[in-house]
C-alpha positions as CSV (number, residue, x, y, z in Angstrom):
1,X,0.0,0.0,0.0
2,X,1.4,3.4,-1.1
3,X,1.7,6.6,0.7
4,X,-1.3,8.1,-0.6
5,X,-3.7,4.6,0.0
6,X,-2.4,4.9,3.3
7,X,-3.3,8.5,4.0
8,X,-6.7,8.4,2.7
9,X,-7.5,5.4,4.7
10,X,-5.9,7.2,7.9
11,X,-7.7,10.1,7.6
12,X,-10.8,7.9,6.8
13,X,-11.1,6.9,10.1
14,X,-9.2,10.1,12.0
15,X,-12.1,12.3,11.1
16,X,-15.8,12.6,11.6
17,X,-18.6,13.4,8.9
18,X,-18.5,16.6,9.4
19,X,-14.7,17.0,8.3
20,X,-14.7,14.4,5.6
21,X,-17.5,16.9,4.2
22,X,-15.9,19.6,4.4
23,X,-13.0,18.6,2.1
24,X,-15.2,17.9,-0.5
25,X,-14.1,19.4,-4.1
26,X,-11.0,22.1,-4.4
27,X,-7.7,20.8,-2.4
28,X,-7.6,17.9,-1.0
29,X,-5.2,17.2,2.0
30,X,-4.6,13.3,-0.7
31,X,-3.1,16.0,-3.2
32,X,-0.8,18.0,-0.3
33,X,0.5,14.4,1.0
34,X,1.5,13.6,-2.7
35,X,2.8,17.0,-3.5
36,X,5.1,17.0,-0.2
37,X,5.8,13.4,-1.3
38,X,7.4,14.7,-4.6
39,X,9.0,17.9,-3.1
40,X,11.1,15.4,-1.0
41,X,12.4,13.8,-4.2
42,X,13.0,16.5,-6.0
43,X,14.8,18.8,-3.3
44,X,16.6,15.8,-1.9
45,X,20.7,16.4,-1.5
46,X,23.6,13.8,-1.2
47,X,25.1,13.7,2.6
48,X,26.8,10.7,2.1
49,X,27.0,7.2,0.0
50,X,23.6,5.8,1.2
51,X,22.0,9.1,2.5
52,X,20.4,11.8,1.5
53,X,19.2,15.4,3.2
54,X,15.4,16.2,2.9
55,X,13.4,19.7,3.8
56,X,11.4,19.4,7.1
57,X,9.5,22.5,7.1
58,X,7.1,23.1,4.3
59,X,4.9,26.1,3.7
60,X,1.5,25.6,1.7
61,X,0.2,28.2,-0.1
62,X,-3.5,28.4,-0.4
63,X,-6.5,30.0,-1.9
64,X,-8.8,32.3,0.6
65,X,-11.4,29.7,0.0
66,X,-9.2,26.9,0.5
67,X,-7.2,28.5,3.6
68,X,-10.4,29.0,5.3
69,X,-11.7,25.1,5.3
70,X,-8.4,23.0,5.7
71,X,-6.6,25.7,7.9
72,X,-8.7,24.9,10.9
73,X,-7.8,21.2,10.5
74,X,-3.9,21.5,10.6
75,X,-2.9,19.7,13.3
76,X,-5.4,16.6,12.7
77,X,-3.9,16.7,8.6
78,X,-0.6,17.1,9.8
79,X,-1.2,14.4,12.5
80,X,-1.8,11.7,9.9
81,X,0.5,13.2,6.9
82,X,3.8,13.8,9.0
83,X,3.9,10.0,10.0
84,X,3.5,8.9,6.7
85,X,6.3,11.2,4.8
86,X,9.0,9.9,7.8
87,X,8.0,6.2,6.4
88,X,8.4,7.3,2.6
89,X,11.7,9.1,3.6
90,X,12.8,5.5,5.6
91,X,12.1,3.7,2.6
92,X,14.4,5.7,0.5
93,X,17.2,6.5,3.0
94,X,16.0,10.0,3.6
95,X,17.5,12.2,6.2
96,X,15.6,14.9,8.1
97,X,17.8,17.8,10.0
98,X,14.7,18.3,12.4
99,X,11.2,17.8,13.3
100,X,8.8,17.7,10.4
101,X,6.6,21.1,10.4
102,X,3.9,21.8,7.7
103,X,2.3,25.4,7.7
104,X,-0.6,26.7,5.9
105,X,-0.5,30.0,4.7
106,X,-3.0,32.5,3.2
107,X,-2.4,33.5,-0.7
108,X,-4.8,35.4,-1.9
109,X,-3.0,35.7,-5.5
110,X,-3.9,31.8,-6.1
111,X,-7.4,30.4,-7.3
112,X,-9.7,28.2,-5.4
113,X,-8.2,24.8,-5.9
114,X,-4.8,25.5,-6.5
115,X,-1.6,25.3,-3.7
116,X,1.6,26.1,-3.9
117,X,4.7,24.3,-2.0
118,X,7.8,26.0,-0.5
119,X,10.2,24.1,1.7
120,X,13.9,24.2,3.2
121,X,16.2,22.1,5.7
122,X,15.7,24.0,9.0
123,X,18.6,22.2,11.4
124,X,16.7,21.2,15.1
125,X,18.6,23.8,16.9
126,X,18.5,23.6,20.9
127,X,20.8,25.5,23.5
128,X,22.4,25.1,26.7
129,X,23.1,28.0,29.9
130,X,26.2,26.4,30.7
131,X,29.5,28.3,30.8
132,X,27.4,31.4,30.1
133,X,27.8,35.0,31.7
134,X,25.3,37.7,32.0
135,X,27.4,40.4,30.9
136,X,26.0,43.0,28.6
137,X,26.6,41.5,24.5
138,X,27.2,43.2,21.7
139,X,26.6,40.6,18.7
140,X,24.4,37.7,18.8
141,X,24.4,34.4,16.3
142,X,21.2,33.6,15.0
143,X,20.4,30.3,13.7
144,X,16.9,29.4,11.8
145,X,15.3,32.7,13.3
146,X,16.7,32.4,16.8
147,X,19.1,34.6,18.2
148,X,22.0,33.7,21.0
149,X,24.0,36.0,22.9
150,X,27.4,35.9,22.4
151,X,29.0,36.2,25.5
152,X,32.1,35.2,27.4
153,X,33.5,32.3,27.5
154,X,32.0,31.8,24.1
155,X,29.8,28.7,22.6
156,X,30.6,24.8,21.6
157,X,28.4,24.1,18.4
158,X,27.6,20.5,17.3
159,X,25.4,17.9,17.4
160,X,26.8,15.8,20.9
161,X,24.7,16.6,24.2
162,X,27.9,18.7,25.5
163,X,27.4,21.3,22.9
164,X,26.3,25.1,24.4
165,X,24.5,25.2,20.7
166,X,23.0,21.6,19.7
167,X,22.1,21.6,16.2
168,X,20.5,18.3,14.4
169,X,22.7,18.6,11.3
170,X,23.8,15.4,9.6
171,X,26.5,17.2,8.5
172,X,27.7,18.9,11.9
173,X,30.3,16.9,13.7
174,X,29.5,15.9,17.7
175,X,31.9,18.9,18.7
176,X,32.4,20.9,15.7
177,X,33.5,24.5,16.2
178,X,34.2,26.7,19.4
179,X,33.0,30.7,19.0
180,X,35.7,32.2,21.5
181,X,34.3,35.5,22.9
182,X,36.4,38.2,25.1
183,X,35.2,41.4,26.5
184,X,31.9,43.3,26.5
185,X,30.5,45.8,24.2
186,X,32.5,47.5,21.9
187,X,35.7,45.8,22.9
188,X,34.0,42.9,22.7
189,X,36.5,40.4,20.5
190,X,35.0,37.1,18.9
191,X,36.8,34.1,16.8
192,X,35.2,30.8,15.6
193,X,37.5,27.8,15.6
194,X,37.0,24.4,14.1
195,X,37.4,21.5,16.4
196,X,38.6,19.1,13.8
197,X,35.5,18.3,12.5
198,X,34.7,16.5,8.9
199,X,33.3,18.9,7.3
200,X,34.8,22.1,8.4
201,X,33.3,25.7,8.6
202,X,32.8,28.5,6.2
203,X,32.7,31.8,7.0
204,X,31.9,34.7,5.0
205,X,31.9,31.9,2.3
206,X,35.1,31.0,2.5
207,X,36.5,27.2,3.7
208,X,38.8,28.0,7.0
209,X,40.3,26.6,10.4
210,X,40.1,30.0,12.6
211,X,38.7,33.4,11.6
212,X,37.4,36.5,13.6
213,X,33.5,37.2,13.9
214,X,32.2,40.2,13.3
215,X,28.6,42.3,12.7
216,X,27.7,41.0,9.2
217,X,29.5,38.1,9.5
218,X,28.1,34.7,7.4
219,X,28.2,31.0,8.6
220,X,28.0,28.1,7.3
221,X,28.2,24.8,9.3
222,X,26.9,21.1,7.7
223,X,24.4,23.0,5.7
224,X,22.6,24.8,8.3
225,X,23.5,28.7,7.7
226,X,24.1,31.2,11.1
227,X,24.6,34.9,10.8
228,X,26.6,37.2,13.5
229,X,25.2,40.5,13.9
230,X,24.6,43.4,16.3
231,X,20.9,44.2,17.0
232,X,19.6,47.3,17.3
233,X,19.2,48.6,20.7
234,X,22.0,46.0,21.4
């Protein structure tokens, strides 16, 4: 039984009358399943021999009329599709950096019955108080929309429990990179410095051991991207 057998039948008996009615006609939550299905194969990148790195956050565009009757059903749809696209992605070796998260989002551009897909690899990023001061900081790293002070005696990134900045990465080593930070405020100095890890770092989109951070400056570690920078009122 494919994906989609599956789904319909889960959903089937996940939902009352009332619900299976009202996803009669226009989108149906079958055709979102199948087009997340294909957007997994088609954005799918090489990590390694026998593995491959998937997107685990999708955004679905959809019409006002649309929006307005699945919208209020997302966590039930995305109770029974999210199970089913981790057993497709099993099945072909498919690697997730995160939890799966499926959005539904208004477009008022597209026609009744018509959806659009976006998606990307958002790392699982989680973070730890240890070793950290409370001194005043100057820059802050933000990773997938989150921002972490920077602030002495710096931040271990990787994917091991003992990192300050745990990131579920495929491609990020245990313990990856160190971000060194001295001083407060202006005088505030901060290097990154690989640990020895497979894949290295990039910064500023350069391949390097060691380099100094500063406001602006671009990261790149596995293939989850962080960027340094000062906010205002900082």
């Amino acid at each position: 039984m494919g994906l989609l057998d599956r789904l319909e039948k889960r959903i089937e008996g996940a939902v009352n009358g009332v619900f299976a009615r009202a996803f009669k006609g226009d989108v149906q939550p079958v055709e979102i399943a199948a087009r997340l299905q294909r957007e997994l194969d088609a954005e799918a990148k090489l990590l390694s021999r026998d593995k491959r790195l998937v997107p685990n956050h999708f955004m679905i565009g959809l019409s006002p009329r649309d929006h307005d009757r699945l919208a209020p059903y997302a966590k039930t749809l995305n109770a029974e599709i999210v199970p089913e696209l981790r057993e497709y992605a099993g099945e072909r070796r498919y690697v997730f950096n995160g939890p799966i998260t499926i959005e539904y989002d208004l477009d008022e551009s597209l026609p009744t019955g018509r959806f659009t897909v976006a998606s990307e690899a958002a790392a699982g990023v989680s973070s730890s108080e240890r070793g950290h001061g409370h001194s005043r900081t100057r820059l802050v790293l933000e990773v997938n929309g989150v921002r972490h002070p920077l602030t002495e005696p710096g931040l271990l990134i990787g994917r091991g429990s003992e990192a300050d900045l745990r990131i579920n990465d495929p491609g990020i080593s245990r313990k990856h990179a160190m971000i060194h930070v001295a001083g407060t405020g202006d005088s505030q100095r901060v290097t990154i410095e690989d640990l020895g890890s497979t894949n290295g770092i990039t910064v500023n989109g350069t391949k390097c051991r060691q380099a100094t951070i500063t406001d602006g400056t671009r990261l790149e570690i596995g293939t989850t991207r962080m960027l340094v920078h000062a906010p205002v009122g900082s």
